[in-house]
NUMAR-256334 format. One line per 5 residues: number of its first residue (from 1); for each residue y, z, x of C-alpha. Coordinates in steps of 0.1 Angstrom, whole numbers. Each point is the difference from the previous one (the first is absolute). Layout:
% NUMAR-256334
NUM) Y,Z,X ~ ...;
This chain:
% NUMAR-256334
1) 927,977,1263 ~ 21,-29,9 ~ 39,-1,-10 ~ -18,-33,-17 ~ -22,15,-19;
6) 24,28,-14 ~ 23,-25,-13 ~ -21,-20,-17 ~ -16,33,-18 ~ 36,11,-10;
11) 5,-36,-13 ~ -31,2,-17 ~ 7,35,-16 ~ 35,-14,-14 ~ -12,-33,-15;
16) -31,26,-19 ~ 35,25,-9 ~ 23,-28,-13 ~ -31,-13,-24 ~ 5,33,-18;
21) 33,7,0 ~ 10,-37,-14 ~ -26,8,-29 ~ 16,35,-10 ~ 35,-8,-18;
26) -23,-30,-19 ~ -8,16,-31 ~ 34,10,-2 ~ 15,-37,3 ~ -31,-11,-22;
31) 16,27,-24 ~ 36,-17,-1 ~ -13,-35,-1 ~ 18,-8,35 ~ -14,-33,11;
36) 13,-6,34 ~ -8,34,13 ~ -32,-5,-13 ~ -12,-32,16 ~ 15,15,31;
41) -22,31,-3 ~ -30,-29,-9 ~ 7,-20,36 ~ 5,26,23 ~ -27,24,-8;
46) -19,-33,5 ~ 15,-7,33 ~ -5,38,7 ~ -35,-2,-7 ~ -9,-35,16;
51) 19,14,36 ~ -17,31,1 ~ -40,-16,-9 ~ 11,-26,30 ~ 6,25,26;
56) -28,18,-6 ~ -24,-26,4 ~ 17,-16,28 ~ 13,33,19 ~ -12,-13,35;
61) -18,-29,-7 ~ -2,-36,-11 ~ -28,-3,-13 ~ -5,-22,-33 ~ -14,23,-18;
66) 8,-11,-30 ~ 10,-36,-7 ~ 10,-1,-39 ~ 22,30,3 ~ 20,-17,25;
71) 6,-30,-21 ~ 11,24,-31 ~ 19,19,22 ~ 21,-24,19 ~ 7,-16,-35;
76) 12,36,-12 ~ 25,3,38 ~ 13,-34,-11 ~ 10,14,-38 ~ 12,31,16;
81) 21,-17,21 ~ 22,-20,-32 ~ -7,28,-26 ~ 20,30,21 ~ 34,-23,-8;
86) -15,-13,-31 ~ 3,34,-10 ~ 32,8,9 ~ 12,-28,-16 ~ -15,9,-36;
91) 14,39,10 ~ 38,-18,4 ~ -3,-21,-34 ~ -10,31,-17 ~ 30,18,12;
96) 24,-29,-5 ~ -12,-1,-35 ~ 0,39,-8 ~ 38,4,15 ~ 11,-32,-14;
101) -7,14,-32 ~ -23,-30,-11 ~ -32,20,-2 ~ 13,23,-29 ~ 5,-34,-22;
106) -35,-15,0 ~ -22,-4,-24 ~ -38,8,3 ~ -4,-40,8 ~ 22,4,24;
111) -14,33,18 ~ -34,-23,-2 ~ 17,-29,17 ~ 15,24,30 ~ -36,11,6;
116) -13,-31,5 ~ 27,-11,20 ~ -8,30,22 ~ -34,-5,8 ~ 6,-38,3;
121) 24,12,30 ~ -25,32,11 ~ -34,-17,-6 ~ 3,-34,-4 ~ 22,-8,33;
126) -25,19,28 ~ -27,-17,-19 ~ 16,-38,5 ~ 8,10,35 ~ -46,0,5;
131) -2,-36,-4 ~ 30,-9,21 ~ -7,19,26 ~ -35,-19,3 ~ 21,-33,7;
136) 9,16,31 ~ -33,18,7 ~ -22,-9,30 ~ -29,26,-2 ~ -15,20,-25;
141) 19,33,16 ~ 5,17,36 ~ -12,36,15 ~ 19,21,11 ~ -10,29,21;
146) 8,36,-21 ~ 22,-24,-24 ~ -28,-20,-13 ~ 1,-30,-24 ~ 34,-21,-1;
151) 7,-34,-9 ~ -1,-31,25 ~ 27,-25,-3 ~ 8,-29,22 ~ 33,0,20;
156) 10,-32,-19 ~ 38,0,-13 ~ -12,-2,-34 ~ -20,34,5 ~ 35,12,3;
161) 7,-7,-34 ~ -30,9,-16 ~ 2,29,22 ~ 32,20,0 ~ 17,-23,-26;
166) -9,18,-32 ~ 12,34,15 ~ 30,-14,6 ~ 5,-16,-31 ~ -5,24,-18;
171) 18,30,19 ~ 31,-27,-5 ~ -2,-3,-39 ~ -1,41,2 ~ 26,3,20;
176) 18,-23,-26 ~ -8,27,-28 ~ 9,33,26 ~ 40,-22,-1 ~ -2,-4,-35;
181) -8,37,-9 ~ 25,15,24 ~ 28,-28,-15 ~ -8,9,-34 ~ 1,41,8;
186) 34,-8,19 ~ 12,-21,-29 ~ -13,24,-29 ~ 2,36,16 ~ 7,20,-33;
191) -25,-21,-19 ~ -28,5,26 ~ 11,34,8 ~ 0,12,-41 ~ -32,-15,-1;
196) -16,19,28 ~ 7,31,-11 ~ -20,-9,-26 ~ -30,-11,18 ~ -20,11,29;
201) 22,-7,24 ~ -25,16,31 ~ -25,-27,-7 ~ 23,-30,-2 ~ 17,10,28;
206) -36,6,21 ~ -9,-36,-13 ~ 30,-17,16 ~ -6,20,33 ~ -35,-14,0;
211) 8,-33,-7 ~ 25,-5,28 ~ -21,19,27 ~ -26,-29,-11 ~ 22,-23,3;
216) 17,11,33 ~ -38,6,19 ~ -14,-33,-16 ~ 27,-28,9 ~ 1,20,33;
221) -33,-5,10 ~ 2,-36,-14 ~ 29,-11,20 ~ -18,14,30 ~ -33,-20,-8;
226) 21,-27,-4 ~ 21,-1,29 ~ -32,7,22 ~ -12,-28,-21 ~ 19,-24,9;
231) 1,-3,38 ~ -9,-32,12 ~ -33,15,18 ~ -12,15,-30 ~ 8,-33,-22;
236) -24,-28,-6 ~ -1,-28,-24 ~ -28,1,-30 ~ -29,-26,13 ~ -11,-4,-42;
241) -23,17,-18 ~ -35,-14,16 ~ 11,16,35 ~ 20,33,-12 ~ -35,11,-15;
246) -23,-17,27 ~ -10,35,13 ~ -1,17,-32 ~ -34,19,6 ~ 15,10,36;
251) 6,41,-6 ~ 28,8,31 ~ 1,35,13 ~ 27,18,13 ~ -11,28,28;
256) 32,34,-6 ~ 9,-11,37 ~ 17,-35,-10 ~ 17,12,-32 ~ 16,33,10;
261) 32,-9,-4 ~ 30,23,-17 ~ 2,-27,-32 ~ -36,1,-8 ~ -3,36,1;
266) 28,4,-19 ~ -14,-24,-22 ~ -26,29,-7 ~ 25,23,-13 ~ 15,-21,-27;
271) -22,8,-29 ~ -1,41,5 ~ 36,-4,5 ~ 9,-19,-39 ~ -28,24,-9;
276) 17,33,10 ~ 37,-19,-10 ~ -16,-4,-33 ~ -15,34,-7 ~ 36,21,19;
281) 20,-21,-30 ~ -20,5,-32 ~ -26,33,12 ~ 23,21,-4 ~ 18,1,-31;
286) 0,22,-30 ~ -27,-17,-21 ~ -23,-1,35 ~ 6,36,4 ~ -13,10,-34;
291) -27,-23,4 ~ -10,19,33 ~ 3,33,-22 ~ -25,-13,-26 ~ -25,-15,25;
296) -1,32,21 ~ -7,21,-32 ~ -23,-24,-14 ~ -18,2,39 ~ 4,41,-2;
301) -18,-3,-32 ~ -29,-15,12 ~ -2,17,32 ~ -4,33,-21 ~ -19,-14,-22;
306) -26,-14,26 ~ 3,32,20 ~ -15,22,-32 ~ -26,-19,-10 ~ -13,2,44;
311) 6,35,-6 ~ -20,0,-34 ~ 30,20,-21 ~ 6,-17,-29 ~ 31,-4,-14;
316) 20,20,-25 ~ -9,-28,-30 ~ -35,-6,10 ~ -11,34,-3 ~ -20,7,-28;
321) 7,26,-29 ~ -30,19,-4 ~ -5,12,-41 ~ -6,34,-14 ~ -36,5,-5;
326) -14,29,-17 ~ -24,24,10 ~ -31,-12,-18 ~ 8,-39,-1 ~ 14,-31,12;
331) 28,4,-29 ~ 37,-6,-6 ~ 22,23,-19 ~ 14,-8,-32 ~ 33,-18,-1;
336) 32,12,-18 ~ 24,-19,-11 ~ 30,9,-11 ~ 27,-16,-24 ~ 39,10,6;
341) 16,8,-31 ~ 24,-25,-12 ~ 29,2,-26 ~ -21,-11,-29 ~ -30,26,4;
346) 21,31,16 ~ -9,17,-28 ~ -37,-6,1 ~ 0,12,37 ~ 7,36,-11;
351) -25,2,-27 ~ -39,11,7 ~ -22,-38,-2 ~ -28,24,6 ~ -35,-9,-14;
356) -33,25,-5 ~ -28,-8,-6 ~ -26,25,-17 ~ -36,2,15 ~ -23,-12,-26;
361) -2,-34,3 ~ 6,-3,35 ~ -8,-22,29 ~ -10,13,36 ~ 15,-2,29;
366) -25,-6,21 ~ -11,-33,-15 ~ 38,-10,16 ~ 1,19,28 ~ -39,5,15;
371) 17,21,25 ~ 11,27,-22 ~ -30,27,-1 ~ -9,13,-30 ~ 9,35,0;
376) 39,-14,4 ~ -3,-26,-27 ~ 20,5,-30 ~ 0,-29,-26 ~ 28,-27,-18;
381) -4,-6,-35 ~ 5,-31,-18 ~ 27,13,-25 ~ 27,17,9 ~ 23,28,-18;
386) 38,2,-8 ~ 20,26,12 ~ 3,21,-32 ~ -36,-3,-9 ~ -7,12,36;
391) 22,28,-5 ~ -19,8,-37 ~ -33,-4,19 ~ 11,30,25 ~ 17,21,-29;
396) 36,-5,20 ~ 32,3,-19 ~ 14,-37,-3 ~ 38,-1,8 ~ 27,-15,-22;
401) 1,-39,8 ~ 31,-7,17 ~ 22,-35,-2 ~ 17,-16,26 ~ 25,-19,-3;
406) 19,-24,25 ~ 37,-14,2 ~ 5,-39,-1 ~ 29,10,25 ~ -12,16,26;
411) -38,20,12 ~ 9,33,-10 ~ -26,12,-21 ~ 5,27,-29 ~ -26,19,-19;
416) 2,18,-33 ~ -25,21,-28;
């Protein structure tokens, strides 16, 4: 195996890593309604994703193998392009607004109207960048060996603007906002710093590192673009929109050996390196580590779970509770229930509720209880018998009645002749 071919499976590996690790803080962020992270999170597991399918397909060939992925996907490498500073630049207002104390002020209108504003700057701008970047297009999109699909552009000096211009742009107005926060936290120090011993300061502070290493990498690689740009043997004028698309069915192809250059392949490394920026800022906080707890026992559940039903144990609450049966029947013995004696029958609950029955006019047990044999079956009669006349009926002395009586202050209980 080629030095080649080990590269581009590393690079491969990476793109499919930083797909997953962008995607893990976002329930979190989803939780505390942070819009700018989240569009980040959005793009770049896109970009992530759309890398990683591209050199696959294309690892050693260039083949067009297949034609209407390449048009979505060098649309999506032209968004990526603006929405990385796009981002940054939502991130930065979000700050500015949270230490400026203007945040804590609005009203839900407001909060509304600062959403929209941020997906106007996260959504809306890599969108409009589509159709400008068609001005300058001159083919439907270019092969390039283990990359894959990317964008063709002419080398007209409007290309430039449509080109590199919005990066710069915008990594200029954030830039603008990066000044304004550290002003204001020079200018307001106690304010700020009162304020951030209030708040999550670890998170703020993991926003504004993000934001400027986004802004540092991005109006870096623009400026080089640029300056490579603009040398007068890579500058042409634009020959009008009839002869910039006059070869727009042409698909170019770009063979690894004319390409391999140090910027290109650095190039390759930009998205798994905001990814693994991304994920080393916000994967690692408090609220991420108790998530990881949850999901593991959650997973640790299942496992188990999964692992007794292959083994065919059944759990602790699905095993069944087998009843009493007797000996001659499929029966159930006879409940008892019992009352606890309360302050208002205390009295009642040490005196005999006995009733006898006498066994003339009596019913059988068996017509009740089919089970019961014969020989054992006594019989219930219909009336029943006090407790003096039972005692009468067996010729037993009756004993003196005896009163109770109970004090309104407390449960003692005293008895007397």
């Amino acid at each position: 195996m080629s030095s080649r071919e080990i590269l581009n499976g590393v690079v491969i590996a990476f793109c499919l890593i930083s797909f997953f690790l962008v995607l893990i803080p976002l329930p979190f962020q989803l939780k505390m309604k942070n819009t700018p992270t989240c569009i980040y999170i959005f793009w770049l597991a896109l970009a992530s994703s759309n890398q990683f399918i591209n050199a696959i397909i294309w690892n050693g060939n260039t083949v067009d193998l297949a034609p209407v992925f390449c048009d979505i996907s060098s649309c999506i490498i032209v968004a990526v392009n603006v929405v990385i500073p796009a981002a940054s630049l939502c991130i930065m207002r979000h700050l500015f607004n949270v230490l400026s104390l203007r945040a804590m002020q609005w009203s839900e209108a407001q909060k509304c109207r600062e959403v929209y504003i941020n997906l106007a700057i996260g959504i809306g701008i890599p969108i409009l960048s589509i159709p400008s970047y068609y001005i300058v297009q001159v083919s439907r999109y270019t092969i390039f060996e283990d990359i894959g699909c990317e964008n063709a552009t002419s080398n007209a000096a409007l290309a430039i603007l449509f080109k590199t211009g919005w990066q710069v742009c915008i990594g200029v107005v954030t830039s603008v906002y990066g000044v304004l926060i550290i002003r204001h936290c020079a200018k307001n120090y106690a304010e700020v710093r009162l304020y951030l011993q209030t708040a999550n300061t670890k998170q703020y502070i993991c926003l504004a590192i993000l934001a400027l290493i986004n802004i540092i990498t991005t109006i870096a690689f623009s400026l080089w673009i640029l300056m490579e740009a603009v040398q007068p043997e890579n500058i042409g004028p634009w020959l009008g929109w009839a002869a910039e698309h006059a070869d727009w069915e042409v698909i170019w192809v770009v063979p690894y050996e004319e390409w391999n250059l140090w910027f290109p392949q650095a190039c390759r490394w930009f998205t798994p390196m905001c990814a693994f920026t991304f994920f080393a800022s916000f994967g690692f906080s408090d609220e991420m580590w108790a998530g990881y707890g949850r999901s593991f026992r959650a997973a640790s559940s299942k496992v188990h779970s999964w692992a007794s039903r292959v083994r065919g144990t059944p759990k602790r609450a699905e095993q069944p509770v087998l009843p009493i049966q007797s000996g001659k029947g499929p029966s159930d013995l006879p409940v008892c229930h019992m009352s606890r004696p309360t302050r208002h029958n205390l009295a009642s609950a040490f005196l005999p509720d006995i009733s006898f029955a006498p066994f003339d006019s009596a019913i059988s047990l068996e017509e009740n209880y089919p089970w019961v044999s014969a020989s054992s079956a006594g019989t219930l009669s219909v009336g029943s018998l006090s407790w003096d006349e039972y005692l009468a009926h067996r010729d037993l002395p009756s004993r003196p009645a005896t009163t109770y009586h109970f004090s309104p202050l407390d449960d003692s209980m005293q008895s007397f002749s």
